[in-house]
Kinemage of the C-alpha trace (Angstrom):
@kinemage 1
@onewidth
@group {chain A} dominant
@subgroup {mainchain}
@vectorlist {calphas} color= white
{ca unk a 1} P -50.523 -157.400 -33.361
{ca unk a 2} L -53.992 -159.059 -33.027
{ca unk a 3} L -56.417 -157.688 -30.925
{ca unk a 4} L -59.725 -160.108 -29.401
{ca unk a 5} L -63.451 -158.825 -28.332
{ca unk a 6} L -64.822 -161.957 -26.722
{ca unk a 7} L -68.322 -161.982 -26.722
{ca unk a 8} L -70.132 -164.174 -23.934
{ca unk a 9} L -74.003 -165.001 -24.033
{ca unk a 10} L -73.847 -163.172 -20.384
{ca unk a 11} L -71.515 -161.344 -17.835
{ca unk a 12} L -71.147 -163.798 -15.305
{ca unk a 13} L -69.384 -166.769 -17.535
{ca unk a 14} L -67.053 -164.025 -18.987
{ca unk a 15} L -63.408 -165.000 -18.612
{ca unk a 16} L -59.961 -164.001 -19.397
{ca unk a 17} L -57.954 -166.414 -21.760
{ca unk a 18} L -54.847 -168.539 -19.943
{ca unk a 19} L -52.650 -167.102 -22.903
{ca unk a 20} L -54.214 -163.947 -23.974
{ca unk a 21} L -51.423 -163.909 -27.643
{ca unk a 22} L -53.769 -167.037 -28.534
{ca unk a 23} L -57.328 -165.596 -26.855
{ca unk a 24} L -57.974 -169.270 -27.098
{ca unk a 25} L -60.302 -171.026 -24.767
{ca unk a 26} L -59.991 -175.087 -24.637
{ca unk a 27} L -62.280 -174.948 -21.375
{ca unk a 28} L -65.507 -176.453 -22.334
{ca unk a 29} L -67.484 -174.847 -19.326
{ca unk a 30} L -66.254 -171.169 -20.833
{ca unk a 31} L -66.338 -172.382 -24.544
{ca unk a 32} L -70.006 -172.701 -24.358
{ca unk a 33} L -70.289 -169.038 -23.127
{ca unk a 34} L -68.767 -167.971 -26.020
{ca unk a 35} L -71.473 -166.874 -28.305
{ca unk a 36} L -68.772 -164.739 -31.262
{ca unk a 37} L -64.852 -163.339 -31.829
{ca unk a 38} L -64.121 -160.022 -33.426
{ca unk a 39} L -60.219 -160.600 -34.357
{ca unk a 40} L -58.533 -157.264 -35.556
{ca unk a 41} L -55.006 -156.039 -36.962
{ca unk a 42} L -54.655 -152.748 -37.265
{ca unk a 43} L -50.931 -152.912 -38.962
{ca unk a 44} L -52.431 -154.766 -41.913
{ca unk a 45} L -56.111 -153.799 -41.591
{ca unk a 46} L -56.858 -157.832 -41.313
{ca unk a 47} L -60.955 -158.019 -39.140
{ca unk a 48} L -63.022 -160.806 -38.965
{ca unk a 49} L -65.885 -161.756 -37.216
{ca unk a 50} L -66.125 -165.402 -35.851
{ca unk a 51} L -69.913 -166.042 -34.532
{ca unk a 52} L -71.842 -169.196 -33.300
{ca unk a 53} L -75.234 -170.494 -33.602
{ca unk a 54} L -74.856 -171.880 -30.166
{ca unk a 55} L -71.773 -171.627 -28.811
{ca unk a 56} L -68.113 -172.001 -29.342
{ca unk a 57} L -67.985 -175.401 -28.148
{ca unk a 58} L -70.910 -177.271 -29.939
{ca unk a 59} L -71.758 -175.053 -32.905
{ca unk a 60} L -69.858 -175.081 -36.232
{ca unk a 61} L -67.721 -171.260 -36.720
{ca unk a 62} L -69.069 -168.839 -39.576
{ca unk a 63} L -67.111 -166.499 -39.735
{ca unk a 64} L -67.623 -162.761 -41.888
{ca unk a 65} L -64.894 -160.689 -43.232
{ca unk a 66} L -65.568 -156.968 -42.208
């Protein structure tokens, strides 16, 4: 089981995803809110963090491995 922290550049844009399994957001008007994604698994330990230099919508991912 995955588990999401969405990080937004403020309060206001933050938004729950359409199909939370995914915690995908294909919504450019919330994707560039999204400033980084800390992914977790705690039955195999798997966390990853996912930032932006922007946002999620017009910056590349770089993602660390925590």
């Amino acid at each position: 089981m995955f588990s999401y922290l969405m990080f937004f550049d403020n309060k206001v844009s933050a938004s729950f995803p359409k199909n939370p399994l995914a915690a995908g957001f294909n919504d450019e008007k919330i994707s560039k809110h999204i400033k980084a994604i800390y992914t977790f698994n705690r039955v195999n330990g798997y966390s990853k963090l996912s930032f932006y230099q922007k946002n999620s919508w017009e910056s590349l991912v770089q993602d660390i491995d925590i």
